[in-house]
C-alpha positions as CSV (number, residue, x, y, z in Angstrom):
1,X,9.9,-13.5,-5.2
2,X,10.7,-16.2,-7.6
3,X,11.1,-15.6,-11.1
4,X,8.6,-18.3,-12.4
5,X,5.9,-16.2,-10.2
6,X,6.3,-13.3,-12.9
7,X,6.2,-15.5,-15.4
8,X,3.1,-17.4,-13.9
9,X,1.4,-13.4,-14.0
10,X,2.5,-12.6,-17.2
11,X,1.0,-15.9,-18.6
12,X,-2.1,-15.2,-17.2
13,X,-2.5,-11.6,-18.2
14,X,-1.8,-12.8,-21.9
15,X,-4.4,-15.9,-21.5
16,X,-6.9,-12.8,-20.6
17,X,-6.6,-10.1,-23.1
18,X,-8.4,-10.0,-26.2
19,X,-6.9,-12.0,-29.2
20,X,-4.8,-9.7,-31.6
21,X,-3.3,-7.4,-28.6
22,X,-0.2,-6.3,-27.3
23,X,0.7,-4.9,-24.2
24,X,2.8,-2.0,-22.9
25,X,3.8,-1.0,-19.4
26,X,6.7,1.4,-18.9
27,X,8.4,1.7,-15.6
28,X,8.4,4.7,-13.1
29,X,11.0,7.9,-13.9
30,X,13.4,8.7,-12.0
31,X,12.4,11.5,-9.7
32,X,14.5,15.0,-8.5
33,X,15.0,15.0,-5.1
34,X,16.9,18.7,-5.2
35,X,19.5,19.7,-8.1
36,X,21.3,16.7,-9.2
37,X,20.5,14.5,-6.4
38,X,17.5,11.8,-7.2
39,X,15.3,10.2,-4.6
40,X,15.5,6.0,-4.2
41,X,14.1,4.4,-7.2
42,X,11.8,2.2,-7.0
43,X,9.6,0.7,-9.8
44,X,6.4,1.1,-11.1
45,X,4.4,-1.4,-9.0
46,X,2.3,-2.6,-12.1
47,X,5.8,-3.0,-14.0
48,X,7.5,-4.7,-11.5
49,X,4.4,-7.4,-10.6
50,X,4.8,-8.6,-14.2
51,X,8.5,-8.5,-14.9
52,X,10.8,-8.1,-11.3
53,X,12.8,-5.7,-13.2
54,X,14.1,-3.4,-10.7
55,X,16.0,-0.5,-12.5
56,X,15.2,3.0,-13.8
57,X,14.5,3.6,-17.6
58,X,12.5,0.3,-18.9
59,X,9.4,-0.9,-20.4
60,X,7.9,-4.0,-20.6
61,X,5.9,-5.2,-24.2
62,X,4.0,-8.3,-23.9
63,X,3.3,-9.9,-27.6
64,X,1.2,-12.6,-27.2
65,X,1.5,-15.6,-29.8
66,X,4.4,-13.6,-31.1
67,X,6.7,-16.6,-32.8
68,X,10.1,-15.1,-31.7
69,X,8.8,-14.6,-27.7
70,X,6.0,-12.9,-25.8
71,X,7.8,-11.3,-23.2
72,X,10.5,-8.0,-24.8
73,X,12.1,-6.2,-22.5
74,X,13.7,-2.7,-23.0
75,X,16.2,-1.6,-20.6
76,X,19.7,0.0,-20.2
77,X,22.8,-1.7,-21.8
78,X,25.5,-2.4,-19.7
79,X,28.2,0.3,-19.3
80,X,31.4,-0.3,-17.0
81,X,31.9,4.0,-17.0
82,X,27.7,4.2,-15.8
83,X,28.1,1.2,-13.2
84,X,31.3,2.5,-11.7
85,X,29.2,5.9,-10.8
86,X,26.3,4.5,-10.6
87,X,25.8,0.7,-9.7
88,X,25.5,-2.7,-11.5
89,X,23.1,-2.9,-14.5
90,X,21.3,-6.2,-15.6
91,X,22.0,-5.3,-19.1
92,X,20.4,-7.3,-22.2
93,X,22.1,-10.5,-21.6
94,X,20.8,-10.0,-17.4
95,X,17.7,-9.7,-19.0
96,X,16.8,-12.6,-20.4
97,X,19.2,-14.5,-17.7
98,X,18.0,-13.2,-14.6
99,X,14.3,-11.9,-15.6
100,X,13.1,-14.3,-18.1
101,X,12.7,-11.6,-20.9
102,X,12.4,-13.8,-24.4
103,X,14.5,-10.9,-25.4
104,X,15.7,-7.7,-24.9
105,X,16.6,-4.1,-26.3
106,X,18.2,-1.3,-25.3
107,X,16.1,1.1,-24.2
108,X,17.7,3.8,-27.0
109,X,16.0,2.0,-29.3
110,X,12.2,2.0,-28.2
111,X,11.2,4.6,-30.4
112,X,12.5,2.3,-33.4
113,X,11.6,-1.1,-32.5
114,X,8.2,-0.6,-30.7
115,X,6.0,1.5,-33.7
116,X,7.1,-1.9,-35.3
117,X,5.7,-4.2,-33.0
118,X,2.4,-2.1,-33.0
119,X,1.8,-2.7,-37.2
120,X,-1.6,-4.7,-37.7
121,X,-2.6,-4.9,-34.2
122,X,-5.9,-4.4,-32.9
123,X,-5.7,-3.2,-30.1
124,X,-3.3,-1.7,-27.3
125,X,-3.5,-2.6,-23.5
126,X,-1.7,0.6,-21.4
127,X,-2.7,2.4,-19.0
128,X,-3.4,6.2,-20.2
129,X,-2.7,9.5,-17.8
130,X,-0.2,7.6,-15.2
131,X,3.4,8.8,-17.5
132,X,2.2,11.9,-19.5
133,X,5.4,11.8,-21.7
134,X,5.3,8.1,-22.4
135,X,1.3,8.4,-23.6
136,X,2.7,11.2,-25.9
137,X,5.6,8.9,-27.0
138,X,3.1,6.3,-27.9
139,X,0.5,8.8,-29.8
140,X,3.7,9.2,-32.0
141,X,4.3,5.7,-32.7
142,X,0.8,5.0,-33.3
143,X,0.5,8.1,-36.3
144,X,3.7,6.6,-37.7
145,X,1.6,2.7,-37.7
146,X,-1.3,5.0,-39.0
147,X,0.9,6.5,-42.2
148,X,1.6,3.2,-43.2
149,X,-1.8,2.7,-44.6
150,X,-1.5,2.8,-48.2
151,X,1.6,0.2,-47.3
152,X,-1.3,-2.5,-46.2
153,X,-0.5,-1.7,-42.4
154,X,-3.0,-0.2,-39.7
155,X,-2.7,0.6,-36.5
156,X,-4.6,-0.8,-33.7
157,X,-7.7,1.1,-32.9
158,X,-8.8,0.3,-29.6
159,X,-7.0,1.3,-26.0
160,X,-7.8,-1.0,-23.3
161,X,-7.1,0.1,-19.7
162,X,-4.2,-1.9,-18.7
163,X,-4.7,-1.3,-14.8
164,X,-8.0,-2.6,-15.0
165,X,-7.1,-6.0,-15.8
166,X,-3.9,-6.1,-14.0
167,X,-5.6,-4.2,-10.7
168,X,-8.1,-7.3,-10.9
169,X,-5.3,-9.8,-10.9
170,X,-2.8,-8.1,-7.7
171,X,-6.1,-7.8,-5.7
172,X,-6.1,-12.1,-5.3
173,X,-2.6,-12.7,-3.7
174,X,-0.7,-15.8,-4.3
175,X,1.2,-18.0,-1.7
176,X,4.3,-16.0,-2.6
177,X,2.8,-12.6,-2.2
178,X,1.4,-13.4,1.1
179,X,4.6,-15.0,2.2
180,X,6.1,-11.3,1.9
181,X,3.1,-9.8,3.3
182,X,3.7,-12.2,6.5
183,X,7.0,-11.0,6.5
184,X,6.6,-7.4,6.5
185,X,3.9,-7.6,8.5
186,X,6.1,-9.4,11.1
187,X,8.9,-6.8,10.7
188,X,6.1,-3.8,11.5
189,X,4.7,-5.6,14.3
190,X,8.6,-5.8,15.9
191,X,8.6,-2.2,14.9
192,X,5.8,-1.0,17.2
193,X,7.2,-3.4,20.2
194,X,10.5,-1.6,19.9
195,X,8.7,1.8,19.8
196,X,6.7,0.9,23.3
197,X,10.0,-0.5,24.6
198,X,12.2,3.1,24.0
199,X,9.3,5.5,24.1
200,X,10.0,8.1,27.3
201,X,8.4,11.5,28.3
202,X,11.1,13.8,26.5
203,X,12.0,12.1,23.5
204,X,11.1,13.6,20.0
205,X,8.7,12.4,17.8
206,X,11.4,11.8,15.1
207,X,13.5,10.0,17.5
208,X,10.9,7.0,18.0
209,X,10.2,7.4,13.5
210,X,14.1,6.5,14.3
211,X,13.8,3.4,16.0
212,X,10.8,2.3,13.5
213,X,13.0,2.6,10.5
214,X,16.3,0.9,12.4
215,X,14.4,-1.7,13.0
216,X,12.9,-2.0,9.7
217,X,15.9,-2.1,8.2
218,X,17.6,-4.6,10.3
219,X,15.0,-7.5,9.8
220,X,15.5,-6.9,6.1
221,X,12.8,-4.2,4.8
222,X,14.7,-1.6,3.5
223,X,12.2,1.3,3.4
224,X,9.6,2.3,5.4
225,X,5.8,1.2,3.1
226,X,5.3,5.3,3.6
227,X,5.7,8.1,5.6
228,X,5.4,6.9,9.0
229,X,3.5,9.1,11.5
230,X,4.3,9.6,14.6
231,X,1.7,11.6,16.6
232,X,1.7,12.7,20.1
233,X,-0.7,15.0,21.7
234,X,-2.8,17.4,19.3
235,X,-0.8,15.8,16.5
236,X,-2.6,12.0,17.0
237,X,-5.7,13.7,15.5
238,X,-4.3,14.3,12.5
239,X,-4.7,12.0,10.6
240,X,-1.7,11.8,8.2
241,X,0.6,13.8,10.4
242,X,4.2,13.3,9.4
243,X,6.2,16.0,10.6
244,X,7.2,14.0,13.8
245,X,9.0,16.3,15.3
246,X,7.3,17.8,18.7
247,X,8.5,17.0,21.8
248,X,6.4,14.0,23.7
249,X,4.9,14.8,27.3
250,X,4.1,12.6,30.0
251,X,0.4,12.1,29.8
252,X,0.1,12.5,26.4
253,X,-0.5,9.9,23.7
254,X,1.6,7.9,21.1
255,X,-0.1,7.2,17.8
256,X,2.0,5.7,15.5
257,X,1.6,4.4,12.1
258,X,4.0,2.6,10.3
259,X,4.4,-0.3,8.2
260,X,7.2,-1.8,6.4
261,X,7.8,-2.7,2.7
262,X,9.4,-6.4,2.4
263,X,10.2,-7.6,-1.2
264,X,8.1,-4.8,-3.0
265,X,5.2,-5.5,-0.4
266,X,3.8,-3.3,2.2
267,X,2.6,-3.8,5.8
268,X,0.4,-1.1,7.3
269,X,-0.1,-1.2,11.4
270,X,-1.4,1.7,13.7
271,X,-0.9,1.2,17.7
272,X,-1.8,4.0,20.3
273,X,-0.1,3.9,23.6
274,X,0.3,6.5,26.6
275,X,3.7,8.5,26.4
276,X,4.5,7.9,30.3
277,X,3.6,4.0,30.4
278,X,0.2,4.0,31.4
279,X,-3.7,5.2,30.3
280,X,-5.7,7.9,32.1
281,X,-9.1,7.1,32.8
282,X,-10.7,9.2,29.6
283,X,-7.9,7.6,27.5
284,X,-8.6,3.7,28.2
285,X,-11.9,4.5,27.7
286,X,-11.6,5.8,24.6
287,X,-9.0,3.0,23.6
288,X,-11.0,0.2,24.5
289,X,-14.0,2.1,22.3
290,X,-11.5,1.6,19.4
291,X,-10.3,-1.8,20.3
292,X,-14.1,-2.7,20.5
293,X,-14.5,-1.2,17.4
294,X,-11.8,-3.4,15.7
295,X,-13.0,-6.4,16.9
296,X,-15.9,-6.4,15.7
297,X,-15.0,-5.2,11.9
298,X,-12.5,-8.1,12.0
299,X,-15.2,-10.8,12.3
300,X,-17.3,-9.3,9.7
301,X,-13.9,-10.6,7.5
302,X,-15.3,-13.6,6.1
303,X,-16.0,-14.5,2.4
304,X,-19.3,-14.0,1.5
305,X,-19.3,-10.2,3.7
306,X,-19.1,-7.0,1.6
307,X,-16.3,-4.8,2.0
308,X,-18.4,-2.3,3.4
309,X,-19.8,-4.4,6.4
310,X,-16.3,-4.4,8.8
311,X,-16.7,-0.5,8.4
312,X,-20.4,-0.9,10.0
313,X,-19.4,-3.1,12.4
314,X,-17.1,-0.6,13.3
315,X,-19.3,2.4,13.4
316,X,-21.9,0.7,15.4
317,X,-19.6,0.2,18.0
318,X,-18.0,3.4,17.8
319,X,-21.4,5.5,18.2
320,X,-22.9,3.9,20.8
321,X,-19.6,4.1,22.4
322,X,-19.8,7.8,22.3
323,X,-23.0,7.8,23.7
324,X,-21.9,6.1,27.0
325,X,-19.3,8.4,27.4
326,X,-22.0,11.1,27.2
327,X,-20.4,12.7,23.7
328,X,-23.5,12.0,21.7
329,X,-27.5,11.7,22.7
330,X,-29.9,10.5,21.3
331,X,-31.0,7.2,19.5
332,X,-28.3,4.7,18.2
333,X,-30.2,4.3,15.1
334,X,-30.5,7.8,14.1
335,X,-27.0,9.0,15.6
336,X,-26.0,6.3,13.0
337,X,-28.1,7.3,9.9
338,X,-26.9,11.4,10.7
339,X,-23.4,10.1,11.0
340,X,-23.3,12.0,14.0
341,X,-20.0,9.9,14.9
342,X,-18.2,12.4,12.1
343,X,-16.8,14.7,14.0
344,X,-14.8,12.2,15.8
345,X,-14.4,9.0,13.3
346,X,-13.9,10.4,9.9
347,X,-12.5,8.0,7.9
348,X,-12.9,4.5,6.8
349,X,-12.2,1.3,8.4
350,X,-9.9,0.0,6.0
351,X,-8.7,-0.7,2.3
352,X,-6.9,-3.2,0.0
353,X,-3.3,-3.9,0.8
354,X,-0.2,-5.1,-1.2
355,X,2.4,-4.0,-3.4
356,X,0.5,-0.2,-2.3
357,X,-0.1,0.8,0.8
358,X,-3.5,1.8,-0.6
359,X,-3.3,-0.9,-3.4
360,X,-5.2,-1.1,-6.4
361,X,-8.7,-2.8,-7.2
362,X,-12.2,-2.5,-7.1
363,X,-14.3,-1.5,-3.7
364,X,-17.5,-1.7,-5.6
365,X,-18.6,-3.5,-9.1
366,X,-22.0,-2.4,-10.3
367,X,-22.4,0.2,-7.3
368,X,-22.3,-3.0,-4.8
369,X,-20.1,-3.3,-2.1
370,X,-17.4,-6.1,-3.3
371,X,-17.6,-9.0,-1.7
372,X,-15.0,-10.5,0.3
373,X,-12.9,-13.2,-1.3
374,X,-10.3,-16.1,-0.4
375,X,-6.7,-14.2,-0.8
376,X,-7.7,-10.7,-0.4
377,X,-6.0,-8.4,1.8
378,X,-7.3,-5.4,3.6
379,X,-6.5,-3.0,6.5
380,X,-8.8,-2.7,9.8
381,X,-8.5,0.6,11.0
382,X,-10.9,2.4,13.1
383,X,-10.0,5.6,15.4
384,X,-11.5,8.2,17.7
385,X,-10.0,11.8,17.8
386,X,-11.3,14.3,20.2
387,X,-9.6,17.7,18.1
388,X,-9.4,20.4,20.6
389,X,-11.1,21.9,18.5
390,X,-14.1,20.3,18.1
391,X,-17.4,22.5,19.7
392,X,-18.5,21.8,23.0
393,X,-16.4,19.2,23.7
394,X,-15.3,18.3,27.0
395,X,-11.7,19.5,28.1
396,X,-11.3,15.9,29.8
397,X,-10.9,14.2,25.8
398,X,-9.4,16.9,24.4
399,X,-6.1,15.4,22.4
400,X,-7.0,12.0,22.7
401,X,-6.6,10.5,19.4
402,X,-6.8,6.5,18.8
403,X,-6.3,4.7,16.2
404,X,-5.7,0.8,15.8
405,X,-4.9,-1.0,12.7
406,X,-4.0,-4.5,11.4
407,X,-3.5,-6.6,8.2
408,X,-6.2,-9.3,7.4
409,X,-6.2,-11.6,4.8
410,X,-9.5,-13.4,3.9
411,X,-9.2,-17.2,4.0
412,X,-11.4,-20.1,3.2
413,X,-12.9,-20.1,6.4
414,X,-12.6,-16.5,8.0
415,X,-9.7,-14.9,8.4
416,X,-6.1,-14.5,9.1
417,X,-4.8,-10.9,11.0
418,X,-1.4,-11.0,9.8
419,X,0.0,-8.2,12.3
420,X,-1.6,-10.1,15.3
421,X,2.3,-9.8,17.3
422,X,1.6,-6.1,17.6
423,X,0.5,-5.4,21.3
424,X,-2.6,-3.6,21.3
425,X,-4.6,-5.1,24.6
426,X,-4.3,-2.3,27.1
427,X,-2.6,-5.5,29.2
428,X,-0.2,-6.4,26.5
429,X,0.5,-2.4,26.1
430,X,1.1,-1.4,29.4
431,X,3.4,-4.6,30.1
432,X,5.3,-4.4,27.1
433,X,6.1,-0.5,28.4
434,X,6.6,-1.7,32.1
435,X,9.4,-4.8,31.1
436,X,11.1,-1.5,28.8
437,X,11.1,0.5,32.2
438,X,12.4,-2.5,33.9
439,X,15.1,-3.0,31.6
């Protein structure tokens, strides 16, 4: 990402705060993996969407109007001992070089400098309840402002909810965001082509999560956007199954979903496939259901649409699918209004995507659906999955579990699905197994 693109957001988050503000947002904590060993850092999505600072134990203070700059940025000096151990720091001078900070502190020094830059303010944009310590840190700095009264000083006396402005502003991607959202979405898509291409009767769950993340990693995404779940059998209807490590049997199905994280953005793509190559007859059933399904939420991805409407596009299809394969009876109508479809489709189609998997902003405003918009991003995601143990249901479904998911961004005219090289056709699926066999 380019570094006037951070500068471009912090711009416009100063241009839409209240006059007489400042604004704080401290990056994520390192986290304990076990004893002394610490899992990857990564920051604070909120931090890094304003500054691109990518290192542990930093805060960002925006100061609007403030004569000596706007933009202060607290962070670890340099130290040749610490970057020997531990890896190259920006420092102060890195910065204001490489970050654009107006100027910088170390970060030793927050509790000095920042009660400071509170004095005669009116009020304080932060999010409250994400870091527990840092809202405690900041209760101190504000009774220390507060003392200061009989000095002619007060301290501001309004919180504003950070997130809520910034949530507002990452939910409308730019040309450089959806560049890396093209991109990761291209890596996940090559992803799920390699996973049809080694999958075999045999293998273990984890050793297909293997080929996901090599592959991830060699086009440039060096972490997974989360968890990835690979589900075969009983474990594709579980929904966020991540254990991945059962055996795969011949007849069985795949359901993967995995997504990769390019430049601080995430892709998010589900494909279901048959473990030996090719559908039974209850399983392409059921999978063009789904696909069905997901073709008609996608069109319902236009601006003007609520964010709701894909999702009863999707149900629509899904219910009166279930009724030709003689799961339900009854009336499409009322099957709909009783949600009969439950037991089998659970969840909902989709939701925002970005810098989080499940990223920030709004679904409704005013208890209405939101309404799509030019530059918004969501998931389409429907499934079917026949549980075992589900009452009365046929032994021919038992263990099927579906589930098909792409990226679509809402354009001027429609829509773009950004994961569209992802095989998901039961034509495109079973070839793209057959030419592995081949091979």
């Amino acid at each position: 990402m380019e570094k006037r693109e951070f500068a471009r957001r912090r711009k416009r988050l100063m241009d839409l705060v209240e006059p007489g503000s400042i604004i704080i947002q401290p990056n994520a904590p390192e986290r304990v993996r076990n004893r002394d060993v610490y899992y990857p850092f990564r920051s604070d999505s909120d931090f890094y969407y304003l500054s691109g600072f990518p290192e542990p134990e930093s805060v960002l203070v925006l100061v609007p109007d403030r004569p000596q700059g706007e933009f202060l940025l607290f962070c670890r000096e340099k130290d040749a001992e610490q970057e020997t151990w531990h890896g190259r720091r920006a420092g102060l001078e890195g910065a204001c070089a490489e970050y654009g900070a107006d100027d910088a502190f170390p970060i030793t020094d927050l509790d000095d400098i920042l009660p400071g830059l509170l004095e005669n303010k009116e009020r304080i944009y932060y999010t409250m309840g994400r870091y527990v310590e840092f809202d405690q840190r900041l209760v101190s700095w504000l009774n220390r402002v507060t003392s200061k009264g009989r000095a002619g000083v007060h301290a501001p006396d309004q919180f504003v909810s950070l997130g809520h402005v910034v949530h507002e502003m990452r939910l409308f991607k730019s040309s450089q965001e959806l560049k890396a959202m093209r991109r990761a979405a291209k890596i996940a898509a090559e992803a799920h082509k390699r996973a049809m291409a080694v999958c075999r009767p045999g293998m273990r769950e984890y050793q297909v999560e293997a080929e996901l993340l090599h592959c991830f990693m060699q086009h440039g995404a060096r972490a997974p956007a989360y968890p990835s779940i690979v589900g075969s059998g009983a474990n594709s209807c579980i929904l966020h199954y991540t254990e991945n490590t059962a055996t795969m049997k011949d007849g069985d199905l795949l359901l993967i979903d995995a997504g990769a994280e390019y430049d601080y953005y995430a892709s998010d793509v589900t494909r279901t496939f048959p473990v030996g190559g090719e559908f039974s007859e209850a399983q392409r059933l059921a999978y063009e259901i789904v696909l069905e399904a997901q073709a008609a939420a996608i069109a319902e991805v236009r601006p003007g649409n609520g964010w709701n409407e894909p999702h009863e596009a999707a149900v629509e299809v899904i219910t009166r699918g279930l009724v030709d394969l003689g799961i339900l009876k009854g009336r499409l109508r009322k099957l709909i209004d009783a949600e009969a479809y439950r037991p089998y489709y659970m969840h909902k189609t989709g939701h925002w995507l970005g810098m989080d998997v499940h990223d920030v902003g709004d679904y409704k405003l005013a208890d209405e659906w939101r309404i799509f918009e030019p530059g918004m991003v969501t998931t389409i995601e429907p499934g079917l999955y026949f549980a075992a143990t589900i009452r009365d249901l046929p032994r021919e479904w038992w263990n099927i579990g579906i589930r098909i998911e792409d990226d679509v961004l809402v354009t001027e005219t429609g829509h773009e699905v950004l994961t569209i090289e992802a095989p998901k056709s039961v034509d495109d699926v079973h070839a793209a197994m057959q030419r592995s066999s081949a091979a």
